[in-house]
VMD Tcl script that draws the C-alpha trace (Angstrom):
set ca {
  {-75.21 9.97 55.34}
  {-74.84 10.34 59.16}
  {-75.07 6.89 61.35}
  {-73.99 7.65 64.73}
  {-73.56 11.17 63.67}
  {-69.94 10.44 62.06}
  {-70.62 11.74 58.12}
  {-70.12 8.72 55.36}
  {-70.73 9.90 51.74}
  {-72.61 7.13 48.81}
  {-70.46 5.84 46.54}
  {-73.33 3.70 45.12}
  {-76.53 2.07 45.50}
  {-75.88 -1.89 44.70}
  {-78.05 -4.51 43.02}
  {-77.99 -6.35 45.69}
  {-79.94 -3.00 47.71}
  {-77.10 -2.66 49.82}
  {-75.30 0.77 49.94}
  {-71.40 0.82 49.48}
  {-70.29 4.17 51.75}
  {-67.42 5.95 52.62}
  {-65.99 7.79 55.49}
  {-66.06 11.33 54.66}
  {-62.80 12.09 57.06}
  {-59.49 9.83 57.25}
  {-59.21 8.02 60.59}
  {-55.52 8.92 60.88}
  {-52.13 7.60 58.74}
  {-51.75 4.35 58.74}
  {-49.60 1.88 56.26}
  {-51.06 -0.71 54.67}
  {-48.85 -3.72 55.79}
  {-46.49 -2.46 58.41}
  {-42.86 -3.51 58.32}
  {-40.93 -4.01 62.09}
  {-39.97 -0.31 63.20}
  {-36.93 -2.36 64.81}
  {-35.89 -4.30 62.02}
  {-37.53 -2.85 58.49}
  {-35.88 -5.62 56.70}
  {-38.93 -7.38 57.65}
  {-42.59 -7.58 59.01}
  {-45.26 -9.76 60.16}
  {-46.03 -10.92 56.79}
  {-42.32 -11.70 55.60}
  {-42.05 -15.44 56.90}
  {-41.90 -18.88 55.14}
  {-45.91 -19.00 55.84}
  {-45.95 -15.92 53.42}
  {-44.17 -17.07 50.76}
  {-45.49 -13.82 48.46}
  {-44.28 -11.52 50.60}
  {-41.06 -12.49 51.28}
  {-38.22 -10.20 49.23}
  {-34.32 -9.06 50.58}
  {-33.24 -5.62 51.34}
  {-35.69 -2.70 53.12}
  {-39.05 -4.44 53.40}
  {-41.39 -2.18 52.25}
  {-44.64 -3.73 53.01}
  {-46.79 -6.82 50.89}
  {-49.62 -5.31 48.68}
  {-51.98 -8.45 49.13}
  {-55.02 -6.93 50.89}
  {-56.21 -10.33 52.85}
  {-55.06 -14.43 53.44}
  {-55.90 -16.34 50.39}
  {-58.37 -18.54 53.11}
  {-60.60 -15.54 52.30}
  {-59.46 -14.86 48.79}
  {-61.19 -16.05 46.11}
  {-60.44 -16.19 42.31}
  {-63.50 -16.60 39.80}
  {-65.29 -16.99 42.64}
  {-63.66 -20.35 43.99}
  {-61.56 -20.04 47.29}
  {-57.61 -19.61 46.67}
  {-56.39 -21.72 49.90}
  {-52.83 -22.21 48.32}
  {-50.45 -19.82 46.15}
  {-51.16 -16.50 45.09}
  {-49.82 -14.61 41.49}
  {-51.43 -11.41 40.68}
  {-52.92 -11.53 37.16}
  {-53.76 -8.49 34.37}
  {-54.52 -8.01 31.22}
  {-51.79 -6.64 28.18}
  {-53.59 -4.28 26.78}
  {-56.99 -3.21 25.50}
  {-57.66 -6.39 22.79}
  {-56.81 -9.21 25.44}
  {-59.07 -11.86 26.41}
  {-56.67 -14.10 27.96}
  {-55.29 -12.66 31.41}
  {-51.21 -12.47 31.85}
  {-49.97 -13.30 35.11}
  {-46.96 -11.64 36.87}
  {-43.72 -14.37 37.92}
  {-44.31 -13.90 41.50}
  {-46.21 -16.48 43.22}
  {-46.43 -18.05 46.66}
  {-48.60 -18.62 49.89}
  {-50.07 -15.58 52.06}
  {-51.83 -17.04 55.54}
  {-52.14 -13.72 57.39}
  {-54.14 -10.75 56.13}
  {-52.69 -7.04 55.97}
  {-52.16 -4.70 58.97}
  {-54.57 -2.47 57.97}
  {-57.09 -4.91 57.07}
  {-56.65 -6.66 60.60}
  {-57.02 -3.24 62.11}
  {-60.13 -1.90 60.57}
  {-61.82 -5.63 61.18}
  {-61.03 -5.85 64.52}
  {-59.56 -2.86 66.49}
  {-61.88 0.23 65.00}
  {-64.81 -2.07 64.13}
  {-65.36 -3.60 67.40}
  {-67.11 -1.10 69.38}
  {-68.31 0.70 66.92}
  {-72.47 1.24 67.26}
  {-72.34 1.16 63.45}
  {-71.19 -2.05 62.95}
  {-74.50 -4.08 63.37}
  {-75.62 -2.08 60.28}
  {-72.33 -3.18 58.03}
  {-73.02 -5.87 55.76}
  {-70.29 -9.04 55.27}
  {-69.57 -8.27 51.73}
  {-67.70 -8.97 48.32}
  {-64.91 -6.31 47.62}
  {-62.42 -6.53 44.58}
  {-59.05 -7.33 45.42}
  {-57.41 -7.43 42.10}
  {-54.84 -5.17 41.16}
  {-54.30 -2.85 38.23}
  {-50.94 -2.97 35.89}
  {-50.20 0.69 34.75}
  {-50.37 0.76 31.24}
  {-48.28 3.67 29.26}
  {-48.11 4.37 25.54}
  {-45.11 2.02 25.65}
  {-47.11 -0.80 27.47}
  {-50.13 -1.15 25.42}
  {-51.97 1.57 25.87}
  {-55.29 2.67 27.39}
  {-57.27 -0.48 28.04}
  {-60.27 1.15 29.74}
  {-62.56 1.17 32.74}
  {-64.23 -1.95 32.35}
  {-61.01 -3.72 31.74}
  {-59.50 -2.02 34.61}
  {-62.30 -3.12 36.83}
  {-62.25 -6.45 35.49}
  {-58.18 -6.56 37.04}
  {-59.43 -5.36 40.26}
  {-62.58 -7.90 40.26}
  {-60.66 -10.76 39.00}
  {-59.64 -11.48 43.21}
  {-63.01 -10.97 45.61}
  {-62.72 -10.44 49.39}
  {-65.38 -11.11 52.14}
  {-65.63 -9.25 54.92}
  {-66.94 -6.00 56.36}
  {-64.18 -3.13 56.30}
  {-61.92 -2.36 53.42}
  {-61.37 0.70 51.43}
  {-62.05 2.60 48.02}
  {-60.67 1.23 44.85}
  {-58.72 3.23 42.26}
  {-61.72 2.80 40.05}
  {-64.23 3.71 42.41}
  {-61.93 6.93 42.22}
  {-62.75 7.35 38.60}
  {-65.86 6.95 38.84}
  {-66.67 9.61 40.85}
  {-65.13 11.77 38.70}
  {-67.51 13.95 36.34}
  {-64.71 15.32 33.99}
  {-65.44 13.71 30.45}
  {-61.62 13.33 29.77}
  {-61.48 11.05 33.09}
  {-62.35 7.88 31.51}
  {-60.22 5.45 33.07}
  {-56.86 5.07 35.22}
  {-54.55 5.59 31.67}
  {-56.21 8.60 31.08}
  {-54.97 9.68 34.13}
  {-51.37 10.16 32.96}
  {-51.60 10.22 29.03}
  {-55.59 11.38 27.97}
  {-54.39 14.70 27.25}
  {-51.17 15.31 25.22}
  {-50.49 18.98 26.69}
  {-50.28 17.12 30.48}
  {-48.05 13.99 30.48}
  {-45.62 12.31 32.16}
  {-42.22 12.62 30.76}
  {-40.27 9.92 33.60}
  {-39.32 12.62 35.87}
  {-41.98 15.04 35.83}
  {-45.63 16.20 35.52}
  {-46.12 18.83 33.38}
  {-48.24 21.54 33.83}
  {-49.40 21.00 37.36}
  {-52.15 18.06 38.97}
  {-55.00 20.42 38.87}
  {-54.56 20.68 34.78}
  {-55.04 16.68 35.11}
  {-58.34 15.17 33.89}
  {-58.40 13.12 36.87}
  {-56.87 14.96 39.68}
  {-59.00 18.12 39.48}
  {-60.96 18.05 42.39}
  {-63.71 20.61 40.65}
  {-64.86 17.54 39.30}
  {-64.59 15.07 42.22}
  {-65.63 15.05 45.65}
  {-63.49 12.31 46.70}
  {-60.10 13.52 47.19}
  {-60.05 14.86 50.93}
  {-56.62 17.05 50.97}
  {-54.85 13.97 52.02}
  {-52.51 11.45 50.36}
  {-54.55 8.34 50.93}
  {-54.54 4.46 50.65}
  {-56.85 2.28 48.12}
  {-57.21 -1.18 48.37}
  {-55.92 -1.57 44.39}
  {-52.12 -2.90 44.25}
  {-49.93 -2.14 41.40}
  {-49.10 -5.44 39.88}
  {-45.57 -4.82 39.25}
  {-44.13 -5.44 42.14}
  {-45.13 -7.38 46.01}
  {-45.04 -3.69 47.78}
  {-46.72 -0.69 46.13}
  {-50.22 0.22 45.93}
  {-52.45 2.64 43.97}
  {-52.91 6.08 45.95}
  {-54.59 9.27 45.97}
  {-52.43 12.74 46.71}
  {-53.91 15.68 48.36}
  {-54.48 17.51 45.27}
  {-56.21 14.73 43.95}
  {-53.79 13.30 41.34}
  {-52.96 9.11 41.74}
  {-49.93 7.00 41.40}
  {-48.95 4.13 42.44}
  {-45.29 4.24 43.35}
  {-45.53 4.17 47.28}
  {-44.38 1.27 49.57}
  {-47.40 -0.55 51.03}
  {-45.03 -0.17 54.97}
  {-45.29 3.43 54.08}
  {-48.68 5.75 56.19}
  {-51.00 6.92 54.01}
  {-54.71 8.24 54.98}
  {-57.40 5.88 55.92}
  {-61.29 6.79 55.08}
  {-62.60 2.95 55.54}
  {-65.47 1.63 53.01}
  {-68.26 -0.33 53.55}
  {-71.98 -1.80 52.78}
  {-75.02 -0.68 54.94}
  {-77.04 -3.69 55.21}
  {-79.87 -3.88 52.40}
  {-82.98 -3.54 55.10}
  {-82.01 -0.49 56.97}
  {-84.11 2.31 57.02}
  {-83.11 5.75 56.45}
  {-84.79 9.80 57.33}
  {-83.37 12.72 55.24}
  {-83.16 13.51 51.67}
  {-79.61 13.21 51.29}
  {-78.36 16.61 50.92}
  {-75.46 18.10 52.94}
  {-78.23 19.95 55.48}
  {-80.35 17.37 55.74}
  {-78.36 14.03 54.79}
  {-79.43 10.43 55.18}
  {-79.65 9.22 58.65}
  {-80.45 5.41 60.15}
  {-83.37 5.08 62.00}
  {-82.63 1.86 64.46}
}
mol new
graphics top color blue
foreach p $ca { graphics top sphere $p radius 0.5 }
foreach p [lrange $ca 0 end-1] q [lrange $ca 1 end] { graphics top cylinder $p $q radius 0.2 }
display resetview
C-alpha cells in the first residue's frame, strides 16, 4: 500500500473495516522514552507527577507507552495509578499484578513525537483513523516461570491496557502473527519451542536464523534493523519487547536506549483504494 507514494505494508483488515498498516521502512533510531543526555540519571518522565517512572541510579527510560488520562483498563479510563498486570501461566484466570505502581501524566517521547512532530504535516494523516491500540505488556515466561501460556493469553496481557490515538507501533504479537512457521506459535516459543535451540542464560544456541520465530524466510516483518514495539516487559519500569535485525526478539533493552521506528496505524474505514495489492501494483488511495 502506497499513500503519498511512501510504501506501508497490511498487517490486517479489522472488523471494524478499518485497515491497521505499517511503514515498510524505519523513520530513523529513536528511544522510546528519552532520558536527559546531560543528566541520564533522569528524564522528562522521572518527576513526582510520574510516580511510575521514577527509580535511582542510570535512568534508563519508563516503558509506559501513554498518560493514564488516555489509558484505559477494561475499557474504563485509568486517571490515577498505574501497575502493569499478567497472567502466571497458561491455567490462570485471575490476572497477577507486578509491585510497582504510581501516577504517569505525560506520555512517552516517542509517542509525543510520532503524534505531533512527524504526523503534523503529513498529507496522510487525514486518512489515519483515532484508534484503540493495546498497551499491555507481556511477562516472559520460561520453563521455570510457568511455561508457554500462548497467543491468545499473550494478547490478552497486551489488550488488558487500550490506547486512543492515531500513531503507535507494532506489537510483539502482531510480530507472531505474521509469522508463517508452524513452530512460531506464540512469544514462549520463541526461546524454548524447540529443544535443539534454547536459551541456556548466556547464550543462544545454534544461531537466530535456526529460531522458529526469528527466521525471516517465514516473516516479512523484520526489516534488517533492531526495532521498537509498543509491548513492555513487565518485569521491570524500563525495558521493552524488540525485534533484532536478524529477526530474533527479546526484551532486555532500556526503553532511553534508540531502536528503529516503522510507525503503525488505521486507514480510516471509508477510503477508497486502486491496485490489487501486489508489490508491482500495490494498493493506492484515491482522494
Amino acid at each position: 500500500m502506497s499513500p503519498n507514494n511512501i510504501t506501508y505494508r497490511i498487517m490486517s483488515f479489522e472488523s471494524d473495516g478499518t485497515i491497521k498498516v505499517i511503514r515498510d521502512t524505519s523513520i530513523g533510531r529513536l528511544a522510546f522514552d528519552e532520558n536527559d543526555p546531560d543528566d541520564t540519571t533522569t528524564g522528562p518522565r522521572h518527576n513526582t507527577d510520574n510516580t511510575y517512572c521514577n527509580y535511582s541510579g542510570t535512568y534508563l527510560g519508563c516503558n509506559v507507552w501513554g498518560n493514564l488520562s488516555n489509558t484505559f483498563y477494561n475499557g474504563s479510563l485509568l486517571g490515577d495509578t498505574f501497575s502493569y498486570k499478567y497472567y502466571a501461566d497458561s491455567t490462570s484466570t485471575e490476572l497477577s499484578q507486578i509491585s510497582t505502581r504510581g501516577t504517569v501524566t505525560v506520555d512517552s517521547t516517542l509517542n509525543q513525537y510520532l503524534n505531533n512532530t512527524w504526523i503534523a504535516d503529513k498529507e496522510m494523516s487525514k486518512y489515519i483513523d483515532n484508534h484503540v491500540f493495546n498497551v499491555g505488556g507481556i511477562r516472559y515466561y520460561s520453563t521455570y516461570t510457568g511455561g508457554d501460556k500462548g497467543l491468545e493469553k499473550e494478547k490478552m496481557e497486551e489488550g488488558i491496557y487500550t490506547w486512543n490515538g492515531k500513531i503507535a507501533l507494532m506489537n510483539i504479537t502482531d510480530y507472531i502473527e505474521t509469522s508463517i512457521n508452524p513452530q512460531c506459535t506464540s512469544v514462549y516459543s520463541n526461546f524454548y519451542y524447540n529443544t535443539n535451540y534454547y536459551y541456556d542464560g548466556s547464550q543462544h544456541i545454534a544461531g537466530y536464523d535456526n529460531w522458529p520465530c526469528s527466521n525471516r524466510t517465514y516473516n516479512w516483518l523484520p526489516k534488517a534493523i533492531l526495532e521498537w514495539t509498543i509491548s513492555a516487559s513487565t518485569y521491570n519500569l524500563y525495558c521493552m519487547w524488540y525485534v533484532n535485525a536478524d529477526g530474533f526478539f527479546n526484551y532486555g533493552n532500556g526503553a532511553s536506549n534508540p531502536g528503529g521506528i516503522r510507525p503503525v496505524f488505521y486507514l480510516k474505514s471509508d477510503i477508497s483504494l486502486t491496485g490489487d495489492g501486489s508489490e508491482t501494483n500495490p494498493y493506492r488511495i484515491l482522494n
